[in-house]
N, C-alpha and C positions, 0 to 999 in steps of 0.2 A: 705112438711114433710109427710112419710110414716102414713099407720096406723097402731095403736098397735095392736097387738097381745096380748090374755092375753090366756095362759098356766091353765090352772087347773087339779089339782093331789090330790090323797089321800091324799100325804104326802110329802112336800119338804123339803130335808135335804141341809141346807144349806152351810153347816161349816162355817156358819159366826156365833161367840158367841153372838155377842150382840140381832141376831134375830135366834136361832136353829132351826125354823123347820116354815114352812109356808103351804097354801094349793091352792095359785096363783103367778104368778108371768107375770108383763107385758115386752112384748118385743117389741121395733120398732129400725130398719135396724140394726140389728146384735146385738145391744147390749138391757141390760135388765134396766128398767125403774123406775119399781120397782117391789118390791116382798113382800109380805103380803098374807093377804085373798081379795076377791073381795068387803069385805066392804071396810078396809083399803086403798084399790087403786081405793078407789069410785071420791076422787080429778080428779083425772088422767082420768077416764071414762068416768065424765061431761062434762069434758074441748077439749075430743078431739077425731075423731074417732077411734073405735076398732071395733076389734070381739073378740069373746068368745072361744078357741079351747078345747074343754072337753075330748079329746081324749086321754089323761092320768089318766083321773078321779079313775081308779082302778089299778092305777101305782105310783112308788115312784120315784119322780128326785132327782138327786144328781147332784152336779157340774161335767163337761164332766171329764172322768178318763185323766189322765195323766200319757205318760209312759216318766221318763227322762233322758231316757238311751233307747233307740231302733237304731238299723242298720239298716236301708232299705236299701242299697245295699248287706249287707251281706244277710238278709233274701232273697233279688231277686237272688243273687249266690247259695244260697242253697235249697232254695224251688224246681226248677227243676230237683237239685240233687235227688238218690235216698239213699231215711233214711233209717239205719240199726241200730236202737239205744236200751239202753237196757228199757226204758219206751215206751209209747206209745204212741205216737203224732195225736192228732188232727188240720189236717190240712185244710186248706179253700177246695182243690179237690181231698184228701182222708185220711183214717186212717191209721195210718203204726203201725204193729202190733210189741212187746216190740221181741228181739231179746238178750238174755242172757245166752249162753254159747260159746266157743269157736268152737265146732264146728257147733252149729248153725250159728252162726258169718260166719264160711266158708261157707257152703253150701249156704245161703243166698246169698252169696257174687259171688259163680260161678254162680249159678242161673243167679243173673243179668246180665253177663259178656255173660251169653251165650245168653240171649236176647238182647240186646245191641247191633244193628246196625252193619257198616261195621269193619273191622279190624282194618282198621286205624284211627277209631270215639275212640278218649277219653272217659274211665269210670271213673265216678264219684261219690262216694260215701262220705257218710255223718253219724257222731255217733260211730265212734269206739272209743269203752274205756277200756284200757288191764284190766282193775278188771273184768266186765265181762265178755271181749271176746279174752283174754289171750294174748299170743305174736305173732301178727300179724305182720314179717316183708315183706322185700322185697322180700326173697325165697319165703315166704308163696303165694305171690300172684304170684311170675312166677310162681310156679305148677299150679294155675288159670291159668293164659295166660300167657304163654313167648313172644306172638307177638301181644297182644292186650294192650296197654298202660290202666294201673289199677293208680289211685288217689284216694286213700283212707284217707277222710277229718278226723282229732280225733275230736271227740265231744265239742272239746274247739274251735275250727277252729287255735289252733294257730300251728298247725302242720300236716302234709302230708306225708303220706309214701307213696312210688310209686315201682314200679316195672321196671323190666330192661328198656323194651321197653316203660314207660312213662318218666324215665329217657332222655333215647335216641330221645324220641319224645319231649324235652324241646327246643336240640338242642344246648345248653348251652355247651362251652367247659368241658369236663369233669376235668385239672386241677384245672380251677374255683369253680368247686364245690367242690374239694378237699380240696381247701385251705381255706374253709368256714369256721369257727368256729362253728357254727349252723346248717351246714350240716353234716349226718351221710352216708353216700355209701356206707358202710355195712351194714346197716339195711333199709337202703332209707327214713331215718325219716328228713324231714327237717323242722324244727321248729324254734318258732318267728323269728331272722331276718332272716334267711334261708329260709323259707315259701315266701316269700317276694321273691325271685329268682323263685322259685315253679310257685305265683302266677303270676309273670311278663311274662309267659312262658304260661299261661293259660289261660290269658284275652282273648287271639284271640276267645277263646272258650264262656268262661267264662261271657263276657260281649258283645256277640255278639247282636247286638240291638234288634233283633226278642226276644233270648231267654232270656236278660236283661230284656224287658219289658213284658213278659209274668210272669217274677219272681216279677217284681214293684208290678204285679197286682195283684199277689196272695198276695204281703205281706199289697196293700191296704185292702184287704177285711178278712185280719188278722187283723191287727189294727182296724176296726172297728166291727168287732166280738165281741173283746177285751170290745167293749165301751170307746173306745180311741177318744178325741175332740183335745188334743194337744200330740206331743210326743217330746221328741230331739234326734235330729242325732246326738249320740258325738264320733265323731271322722272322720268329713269331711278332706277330700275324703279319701276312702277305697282303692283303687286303679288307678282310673285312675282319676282327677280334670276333661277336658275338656267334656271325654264321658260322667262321671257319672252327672254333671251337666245338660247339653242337654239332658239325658233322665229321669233324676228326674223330672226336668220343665215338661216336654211332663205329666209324670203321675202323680207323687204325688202334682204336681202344679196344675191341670186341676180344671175346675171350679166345677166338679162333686167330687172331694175328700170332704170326711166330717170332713177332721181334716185337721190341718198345723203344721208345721215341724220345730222347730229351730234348725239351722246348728251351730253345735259344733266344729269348727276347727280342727287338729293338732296343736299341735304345729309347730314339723319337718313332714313333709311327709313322709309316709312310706318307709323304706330303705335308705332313704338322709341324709345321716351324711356328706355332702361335703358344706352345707352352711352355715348361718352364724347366729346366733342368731339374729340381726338387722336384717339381709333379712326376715328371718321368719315374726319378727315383722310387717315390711313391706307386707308381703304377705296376712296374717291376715288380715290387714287391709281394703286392698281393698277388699276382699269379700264384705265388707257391699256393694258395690256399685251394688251387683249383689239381694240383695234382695228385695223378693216380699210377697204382703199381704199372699200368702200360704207357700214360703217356706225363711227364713230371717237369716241374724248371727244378732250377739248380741256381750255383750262384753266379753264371754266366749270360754278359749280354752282348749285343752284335751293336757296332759302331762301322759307318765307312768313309773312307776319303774317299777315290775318284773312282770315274766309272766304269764301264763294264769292258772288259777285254776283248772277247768275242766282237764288240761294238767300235773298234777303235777306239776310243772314248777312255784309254786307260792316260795318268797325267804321266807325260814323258819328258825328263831331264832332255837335255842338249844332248847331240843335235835334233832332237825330235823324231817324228812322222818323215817321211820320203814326200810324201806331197803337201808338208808345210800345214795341214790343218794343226787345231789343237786337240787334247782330249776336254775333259769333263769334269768338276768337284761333282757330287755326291752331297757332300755337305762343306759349307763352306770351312774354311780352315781354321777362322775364329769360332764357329763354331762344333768342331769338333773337338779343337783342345776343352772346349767351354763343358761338353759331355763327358770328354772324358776325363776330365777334372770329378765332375760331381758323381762317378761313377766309381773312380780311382779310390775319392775317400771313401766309400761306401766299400771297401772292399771288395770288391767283384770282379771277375777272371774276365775281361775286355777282349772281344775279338771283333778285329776289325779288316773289312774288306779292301784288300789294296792288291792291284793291276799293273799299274804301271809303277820306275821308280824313284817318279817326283813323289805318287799317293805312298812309295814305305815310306821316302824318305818325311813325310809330314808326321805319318806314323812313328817313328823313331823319335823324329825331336820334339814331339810329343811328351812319349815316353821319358826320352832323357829328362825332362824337365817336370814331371811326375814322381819321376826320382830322386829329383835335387830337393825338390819340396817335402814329400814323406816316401822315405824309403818305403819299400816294399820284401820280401822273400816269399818266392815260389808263388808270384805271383800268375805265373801262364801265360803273360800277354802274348795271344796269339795272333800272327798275321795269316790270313784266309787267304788262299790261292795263290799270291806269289808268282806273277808273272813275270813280269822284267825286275830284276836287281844287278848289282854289281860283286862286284867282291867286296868291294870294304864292306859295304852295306851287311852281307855274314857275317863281319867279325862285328859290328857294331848289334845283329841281336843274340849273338852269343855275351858280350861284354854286358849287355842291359839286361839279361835272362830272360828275353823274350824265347815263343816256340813259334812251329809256323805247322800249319795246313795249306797241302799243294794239291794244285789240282794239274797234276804231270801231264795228263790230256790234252792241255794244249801246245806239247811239243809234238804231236800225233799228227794231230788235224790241223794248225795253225803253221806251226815251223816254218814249214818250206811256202806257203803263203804270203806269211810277213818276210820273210825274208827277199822274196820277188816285188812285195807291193806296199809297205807297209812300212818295216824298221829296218832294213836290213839285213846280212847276212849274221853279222857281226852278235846283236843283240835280238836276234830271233832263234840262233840254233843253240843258246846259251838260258835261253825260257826256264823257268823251274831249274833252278840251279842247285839239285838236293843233293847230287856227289859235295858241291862245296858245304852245306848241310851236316853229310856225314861223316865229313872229314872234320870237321871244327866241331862236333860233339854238341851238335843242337840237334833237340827232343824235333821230330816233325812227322805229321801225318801222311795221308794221300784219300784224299774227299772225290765225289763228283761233281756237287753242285747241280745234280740230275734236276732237269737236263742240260747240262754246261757238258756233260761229259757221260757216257751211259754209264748206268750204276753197275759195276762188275768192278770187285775190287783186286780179283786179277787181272782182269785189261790194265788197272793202272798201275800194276803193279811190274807187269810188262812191258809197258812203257817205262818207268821208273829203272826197270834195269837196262833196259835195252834202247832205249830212245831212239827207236825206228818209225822214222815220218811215215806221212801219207804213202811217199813213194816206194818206201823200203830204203832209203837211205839215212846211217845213223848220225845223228846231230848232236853235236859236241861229245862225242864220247868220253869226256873228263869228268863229266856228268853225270855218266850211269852211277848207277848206286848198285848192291850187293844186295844178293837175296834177301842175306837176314835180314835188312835194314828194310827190304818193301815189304818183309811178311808183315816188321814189327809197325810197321808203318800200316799196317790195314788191322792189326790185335791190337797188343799190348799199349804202343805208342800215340795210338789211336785215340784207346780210353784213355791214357794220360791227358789230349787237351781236352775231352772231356769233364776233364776229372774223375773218374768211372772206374780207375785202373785197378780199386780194390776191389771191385764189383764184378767186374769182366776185363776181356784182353789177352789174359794166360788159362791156362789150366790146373790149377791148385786148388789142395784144400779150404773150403770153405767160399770160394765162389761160386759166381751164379753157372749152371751146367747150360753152358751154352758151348756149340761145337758146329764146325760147318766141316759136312764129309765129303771128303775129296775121293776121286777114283787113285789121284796119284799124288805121289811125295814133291812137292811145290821144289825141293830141294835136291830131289834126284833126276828131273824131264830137264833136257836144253834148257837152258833160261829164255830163248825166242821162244818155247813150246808154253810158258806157263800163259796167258788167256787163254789157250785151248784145253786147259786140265777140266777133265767134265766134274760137276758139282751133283752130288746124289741129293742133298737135302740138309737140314740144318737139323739139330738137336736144340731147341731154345726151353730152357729150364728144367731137361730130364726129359722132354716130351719131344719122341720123333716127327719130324714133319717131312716126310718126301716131297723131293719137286714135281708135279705132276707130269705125267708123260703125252 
C-alpha cells in the first residue's frame, strides 16, 4: 500500500455540509483518505506511513472545478482559427484584441486574407456576430478575394458564410446545395444542418492530425488554466467518430493530462437522419467498450431542439425576434420526441440542448409525456444552456424533476446586445434565469460550451452572481445567485448532472483527490472580485500540477 500524502492549506473549502471547511486533508493512490486538521487525521498518521506537503499552506483548495459542458474537438477546430470577435479572448498562445464595428470586422478580415499562405490554402475565421460587425455576406468577402476560398465561422459555430471560391473549393455539387433547406447561396450563410455539408467539406483541413493535435493541446492547457480536474464532452463525435477518437486517446488521454473527460454521445450523429432510433441505441451502447480511466461514456446522451443562441437561431415563443425573422429546429419535433422516446426507455440520463423558450418548452412536453408513459425517478433530464425561459417554465422543471446546465455567459456578452437588437429589454436581461433556479430548489450547473463562453469557471461564476453586462450594468438583478450556489454550481452540483457526484464535486473520504488551488477564499473577495482570484494549479488525483508561468 502506497503512502499518504497529507495536503496542508490555510483553508479547505470542501462543499461537503456536514464538514465546510477543513485545513488538511490525506491522500494515498488517487483518492482522499481523509480530511480534517492534522489532529483529527492523527489515527490515520500512527497507523501508517506519510509525509507532510505544506506547499499550500497560504493557499485555499476547493474540489477540482468542473466544466459539464466543454468541446474539445470544437475548441481544437477553433483554436488555430484566427479570432475576430467583438470581446476579447485570452488565449493559452495569445490575446486577440475585441474587434466591434463593421468595418473594423472588414479590414481585420482582409488583413488576414492577405497574410494567409498560398491561394489555394482555406481562410478561416472565427467570431462574427451581425450586431457588431453588420452584414457580412458572401459579396462582402469576394471583394476580400474572389479566388482565395474565405470561411468565415459566426460566433455560435452553428453557421458559416463562405465566399464564391470556398464555395467552389467544397466541391460539392452546386444543385445539392440548392435544394438544402439550411443553405443560403445568396448570402453563402449555411447554418445548423447546412453547416454540417460546409464542415463535411472541411475536415480534410479542419482535422488534419498535425493541426488537430496542435488545437487538442492548446485547448489542454485551457482547461487547466481554467482549474478544470473533470470536464464532459457533450456531444460525442463532433465530426468525424474514428479520427476524433485516435486523436483524443493520443492527447487528452495521455498520462500527462490533469483532468479526464466524460464522453457525452449523440444521440443521432451529426447530419444522419437515415437511421434508426434502435440503431442509435445500439451504437450508444458500444462506446462504453471503448473507455478508459481518462477518457470514459457513462449512461448519458446529448439530444437537441432548436438552434444555436449566439446565432439567433434559438425558437422563440411570442412575440418573437424585433426584426420578425424566425429561429431554427435542430431536430425536427417529431423527431425528437421519436429519440427521445427510444432513449427514455433504455434508461439513460437525456441532455438536451435548448436556446430559446419555444426549444424548452418542446423539451418539457416532451418530458411530461415521457412521464405519463413510464414514470421515471432521479432521472437527470437535463436542459443544457438555458437561455430564454419564463417563470412558469421553472416551476414546470422543478415539478417534472428535470436539472439544468447554464451557460450564464450569455448574460455577459449578449444581454445588452439582444436587448438593443434582438429580443428586447424585457426577455434579454432575464437570460439564464438561475436566481429563479435557486429559489425553487432545482439541482443546476454553470458549463462554457467552450468556445460558447471562455472556459474559466470563475468568470461564470461571476457572472452568475453578479450579472454585470458587457458595459458594467447589472441585468435583472432578481437573478443573481449566491456564492454558495455558483461554487456548488462549478463542484459538487456540477458532478451531480454528470452523475459523477460520488466520484468528485466535494472533498470527502474516499473520493477522487482532485483540488483546484486558489490564492484566495471564493467566499471572502467582493463577489465582483471572484474572476480575478488567481488559480495556482490543480491537484488531479494526489498529483500536483502548477499552472505554468
Amino acid at each position: 500500500m502506497s503512502e499518504i500524502t497529507v495536503f496542508t492549506a490555510k483553508k479547505i473549502i470542501t462543499m461537503n455540509a456536514p464538514m465546510p471547511e477543513a485545513t488538511a486533508v490525506a491522500v494515498r493512490d488517487g483518492r482522499i483518505v481523509e480530511v480534517g486538521t492534522l489532529d483529527t487525521l492523527k489515527p490515520w498518521l500512527d497507523a501508517h506511513p506519510h509525509s507532510i506537503d505544506n506547499r499550500f499552506a497560504g493557499h485555499v483548495l476547493m474540489p477540482g472545478f468542473i466544466d459539464p459542458h466543454l468541446h474539445p474537438t470544437l475548441g481544437a477546430t477553433l483554436l488555430p482559427c484566427h479570432f475576430i470577435t467583438a470581446m476579447e479572448w485570452v488565449l493559452p498562445d495569445r490575446t486577440c484584441a475585441p474587434v466591434t464595428s463593421h468595418e473594423a470586422y472588414l479590414a481585420r478580415l482582409a488583413e488576414v486574407v492577405a497574410n494567409e499562405g498560398a491561394d489555394e490554402e482555406i481562410v478561416v475565421t472565427w467570431g462574427f456576430h451581425r450586431i457588431w460587425h453588420g452584414n457580412v455576406d458572401r459579396e462582402a468577402l469576394n471583394a476580400i478575394s474572389a479566388t482565395k476560398p474565405i470561411f468565415v465561422w459566426q460566433r455560435s459555430f452553428h453557421e458559416i458564410i463562405a465566399n464564391d471560391a470556398a464555395i467552389a473549393w467544397m466541391g460539392t455539387a452546386r444543385e445539392d446545395l440548392e435544394r438544402h433547406p439550411q443553405i443560403d447561396l445568396a448570402s453563402g450563410r449555411f447554418f445548423e444542418t447546412g453547416l454540417a455539408v460546409a464542415v463535411q467539406a472541411m475536415n480534410k483541413v479542419l482535422l488534419a492530425p498535425q493541426r488537430y493535435m496542435k488545437g487538442l493541446e492548446l485547448v489542454k492547457r485551457t482547461v487547466h488554466l481554467g482549474g478544470h480536474t473533470t470536464i464532459g464532452e457533450l456531444a460525442y463525435p463532433l465530426m468525424n467518430d474514428q479520427l476524433e477518437w485516435q486523436v483524443l486517446s493520443m492527447t487528452m488521454g495521455a498520462k500527462d493530462t490533469p483532468f479526464r473527460t466524460k464522453m457525452v454521445p449523440r444521440a443521432l450523429q451529426r447530419g444522419n437522419f437515415e437511421g434508426s432510433p434502435e440503431e442509435d441505441v445500439r451504437r450508444v451502447a458500444e462506446y462504453a467498450e471503448r473507455s478508459t480511466e481518462k477518457m470514459f461514456f457513462g449512461n448519458n446522451i446529448k439530444l437537441f431542439t432548436d438552434g444555436g443562441f449566439f446565432a439567433e437561431l434559438m425558437q422563440m415563443r411570442g412575440p418573437g425576434f424585433i426584426d420578425g425573422h424566425h429561429g431554427e429546429w435542430l431536430m425536427a419535433p417529431e423527431a425528437f420526441e421519436t429519440y427521445a422516446r427510444a432513449f427514455w426507455l433504455a434508461g439513460k440520463q437525456i441532455h438536451v440542448h435548448c436556446t430559446g423558450d419555444m426549444g424548452l418548452e418542446l423539451a418539457l412536453d416532451v418530458l411530461q409525456k415521457l412521464q405519463d408513459e413510464k414514470p421515471r425517478f432521479n432521472h437527470r433530464f437535463t436542459i443544457e444552456h438555458f437561455g430564454v425561459s419564463n417563470p412558469e417554465q421553472v416551476q414546470r422543471i422543478k415539478d417534472l424533476g428535470a436539472i439544468v446546465s447554464a451557460n450564464v455567459y450569455y448574460v455577459h456578452e449578449l444581454g445588452e446586445a439582444y436587448w438593443q437588437k434582438s429580443i428586447g429589454y424585457e426577455r434579454a436581461s432575464q437570460m439564464a434565469r438561475l436566481g429563479s433556479l435557486e429559489r425553487a430548489g432545482v439541482k443546476f450547473a454553470l458549463h462554457s460550451d467552450f468556445t460558447m463562453a471562455p472556459a474559466m469557471p470563475l468568470n461564470s461564476a461571476w457572472v452568475a452572481v453578479n450579472r454585470i453586462a458587457e458595459s458594467g450594468a447589472v441585468l435583472c438583478p432578481e437573478e443573481c445567485i449566491s456564492v454558495e450556489a455558483a461554487m456548488r454550481a462549478i463542484t459538487i452540483d456540477a458532478a451531480y448532472v454528470l452523475g459523477m457526484e460520488d466520484e468528485v464535486g466535494s472533498i470527502r473520504a474516499g473520493k477522487k483527490a482532485d483540488f483546484t488551488v486558489l490564492e484566495q477564499d471564493p467566499f471572502a473577495v467582493d463577489p465582483t472580485a471572484l474572476r480575478d482570484i488567481p488559480i495556482w494549479g490543480t491537484v488531479f488525483e494526489g498529483t500536483p500540477f502548477p499552472i505554468a508561468s
